[in-house]
N, C-alpha and C positions, 0 to 999 in steps of 0.2 A: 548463434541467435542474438549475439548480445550487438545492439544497436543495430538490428537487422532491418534492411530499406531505408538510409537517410547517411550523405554522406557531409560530416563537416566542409563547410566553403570557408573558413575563416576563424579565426580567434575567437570566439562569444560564449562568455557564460550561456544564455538562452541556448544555444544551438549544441551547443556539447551537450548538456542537458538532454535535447530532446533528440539527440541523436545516438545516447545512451540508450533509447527504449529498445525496449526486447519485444520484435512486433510480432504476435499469433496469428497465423491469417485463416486457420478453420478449425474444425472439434479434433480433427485428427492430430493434428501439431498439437492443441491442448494437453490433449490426452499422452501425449509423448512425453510435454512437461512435465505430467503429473508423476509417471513412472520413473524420468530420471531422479525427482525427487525425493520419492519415497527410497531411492537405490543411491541416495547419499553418501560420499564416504569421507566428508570432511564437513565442518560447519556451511552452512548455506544458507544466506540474507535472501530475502525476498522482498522487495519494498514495493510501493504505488506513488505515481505523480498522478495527481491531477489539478486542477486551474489553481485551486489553494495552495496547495505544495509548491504549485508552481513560481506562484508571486513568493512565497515565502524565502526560496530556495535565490531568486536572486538578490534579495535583503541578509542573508543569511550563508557566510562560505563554510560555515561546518558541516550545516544541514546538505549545502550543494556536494559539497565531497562526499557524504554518508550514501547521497541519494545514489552518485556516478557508482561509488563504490561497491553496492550491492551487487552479488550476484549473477541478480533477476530485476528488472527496474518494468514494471508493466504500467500501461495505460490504464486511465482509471477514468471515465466519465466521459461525457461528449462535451466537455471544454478542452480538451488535449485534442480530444478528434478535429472538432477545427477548426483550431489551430495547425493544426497536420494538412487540413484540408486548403487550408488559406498559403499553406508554403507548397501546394500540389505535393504533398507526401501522405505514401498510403500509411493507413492509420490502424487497419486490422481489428482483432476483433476487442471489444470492449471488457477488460480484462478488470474488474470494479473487486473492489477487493471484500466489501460485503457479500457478494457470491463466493469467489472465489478461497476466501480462508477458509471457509467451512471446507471445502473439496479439498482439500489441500491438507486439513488436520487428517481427513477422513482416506483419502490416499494413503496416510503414514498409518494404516488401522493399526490397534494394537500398540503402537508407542504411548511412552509416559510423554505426559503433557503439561507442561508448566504456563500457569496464566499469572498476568501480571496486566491489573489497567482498571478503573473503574471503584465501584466503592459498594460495600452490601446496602441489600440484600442481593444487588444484583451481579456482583461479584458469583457467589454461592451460586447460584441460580443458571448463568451461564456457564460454571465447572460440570453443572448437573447435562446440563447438555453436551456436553464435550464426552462424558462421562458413556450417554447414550449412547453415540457414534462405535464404541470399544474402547476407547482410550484412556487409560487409565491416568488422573489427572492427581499428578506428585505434590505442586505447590500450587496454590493460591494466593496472591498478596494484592493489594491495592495498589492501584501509579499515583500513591500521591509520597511517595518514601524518596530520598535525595537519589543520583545518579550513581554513588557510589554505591548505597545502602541497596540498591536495586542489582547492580548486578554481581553483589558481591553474594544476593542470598538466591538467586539465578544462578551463580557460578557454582554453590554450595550445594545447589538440587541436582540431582542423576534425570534431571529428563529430556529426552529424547526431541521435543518437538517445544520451542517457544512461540506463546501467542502473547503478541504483545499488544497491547489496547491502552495508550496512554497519552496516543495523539503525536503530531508533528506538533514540533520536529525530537522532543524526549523519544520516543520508542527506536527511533532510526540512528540515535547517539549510543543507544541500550545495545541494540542491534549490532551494529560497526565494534562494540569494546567485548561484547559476547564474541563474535566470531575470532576476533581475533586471542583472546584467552582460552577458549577451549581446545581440550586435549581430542575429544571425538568428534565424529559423526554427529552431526545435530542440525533440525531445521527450523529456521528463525523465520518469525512472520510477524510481518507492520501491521497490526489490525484494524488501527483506529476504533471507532465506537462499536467494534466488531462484536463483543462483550454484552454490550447492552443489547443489540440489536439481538442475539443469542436469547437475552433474560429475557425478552419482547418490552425492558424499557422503551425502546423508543422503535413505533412501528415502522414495517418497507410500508415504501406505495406498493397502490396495486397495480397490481399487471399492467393493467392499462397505461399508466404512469410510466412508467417503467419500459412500453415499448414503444413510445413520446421520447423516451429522456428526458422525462418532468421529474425522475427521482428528488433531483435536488429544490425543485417547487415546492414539494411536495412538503419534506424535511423544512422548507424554512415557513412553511403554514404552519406544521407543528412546533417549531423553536425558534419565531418571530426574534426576542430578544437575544438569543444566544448565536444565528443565525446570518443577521441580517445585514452583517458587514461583511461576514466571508462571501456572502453570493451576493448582493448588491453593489457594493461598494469594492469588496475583491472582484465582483466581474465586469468591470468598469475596468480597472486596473489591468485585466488580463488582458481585455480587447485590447486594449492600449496597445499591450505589446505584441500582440498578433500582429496589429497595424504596422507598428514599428517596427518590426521583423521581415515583414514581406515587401516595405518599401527599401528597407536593409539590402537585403538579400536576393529577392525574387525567387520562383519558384526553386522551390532548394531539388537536386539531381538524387534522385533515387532509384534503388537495384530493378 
C-alpha cells in the first residue's frame, strides 16, 4: 500500500513526498485498513498531507522525514487531489483525517486512549466523546507542554491508541519519537484540530460544503484571522508548486 500508484522519476523533495501516499481507491480497501489496524502488533504512525503540510514539509526537513516515515501517510483534502490530478496521478479516495480519526479510534473499540492537543474545557469535553465510542481514555493533557515533557508522560501512560491534536508539524515529531520508544503494540494518530472538532469547538461544514470541497471555505469564514494565510496565501504557494512540478516533470508514470 505504501506509496501505491506514483512512481519516483527523479530526486525531489516534492515527489518523494507525494509519492509516499498510501492511495485508497474504495470502502472496501478502507475497511481492510481499518482491520489491519486495529490487529496491530507493533507501534503504528498514521499521518495526513494536505496542501498545508504540504508547503510546510518542503521548508521543513524533520517534518519531511516524520511525514515519509509514518507508517500510513494518507491524502487529506482536494488540494493534494489536484495536485495528483495536475501530475495525471490517480488520487483515490479523499482520506481527511477529520473523518477518518474518529473511525479509526473506534475500529480499536475498547482500547485505552490517550489524548494530547488542545486546551479546556474542550480538552474534557472531547475525552467525553472518545469515552462514548467505548474507549476508555487513560490520560488527558494539553499540546501546549515541551516535546520532551509530552512524550515522556505519553511514554509513562499504558494506552493503547494515541490521538494526537497539536497540529503540524509538533504531533508528527510526538508521533516519530513514540513509535520508536515503545515497547508495544500501539496506534498513533496525527489529529490535528480533531479534538476540538470532537468538543464541537469549532463546527464541520455542512454536507453540502463538504460534497463541493468547500470544507476549507468554509473553516476560513469561521477563522478569518487565524485562517487566512494557511489557505489564501498557502494556496497561492501551493499552486505554485503544482505549476512547477508539472512543468518539472510531466505527467508522472503511474500503476
Amino acid at each position: 500500500m505504501k506509496g501505491e500508484g506514483m512512481r519516483q522519476p527523479a530526486k525531489s523533495t516534492e515527489i518523494a513526498l507525494l509519492a509516499r501516499l498510501d492511495r485508497v481507491d474504495d470502502a472496501a480497501a478502507k475497511a481492510a485498513f481499518l482491520a489491519r489496524l486495529d490487529a496491530a502488533e507493533r507501534p503504528v504512525v498514521v499521518s495526513f498531507l494536505n496542501a498545508h503540510g504540504f508547503n510546510l514539509a518542503l521548508k521543513d526537513p524533520k517534518f519531511h522525514a516524520d511525514l515519509v516515515g509514518a507508517d500510513y501517510l494518507f491524502r487529506d483534502g482536494i488540494g493534494i487531489a489536484l495536485m495528483l490530478r495536475l501530475l495525471s496521478a490517480p488520487a483515490g479516495l479523499n482520506m481527511n483525517g477529520t473523518d477518518l480519526n474518529p473511525e479509526m479510534v473506534q475500529a480499536c473499540k475498547g482500547r485505552r486512549v490517550a489524548i494530547c492537543g488542545t486546551a479546556e474545557p474542550w480538552l474534557s469535553q472531547g475525552a467525553e466523546v472518545v469515552r462514548s465510542w467505548g474507549n476508555p481514555v487513560v490520560l488527558t493533557m494539553d499540546g501546549f507542554q515541551g516535546h520532551a515533557a509530552t512524550v515522556e508522560r505519553l511514554l509513562a501512560s499504558d494506552a493503547e491508541v494515541f490521538l494526537l491534536a497539536m497540529g503540524m508539524p509538533r504531533q508528527e515529531a510526538v508521533a516519530a519519537e513514540l513509535a520508536a520508544k515503545l515497547d508495544r503494540p500501539a496506534v498513533i494518530l496525527n489529529g490535528g484540530a480533531i479534538v476540538d472538532f470532537l468538543a464541537g469547538r469549532f463546527p464541520r461544514a455542512p454536507e453540502s460544503w463538504r460534497k463541493l470541497h468547500l470544507e476549507w471555505l468554509f473553516r476560513l469564514i469561521q477563522e478569518p484571522g487565524r485562517l487566512w494565510r494557511r489557505y489564501i496565501l498557502g494556496g497561492v504557494v501551493f499552486l505554485f508548486h503544482g505549476a512547477r512540478l508539472r512543468l518539472q516533470y510531466g505527467p508522472m508514470k503511474h500503476e
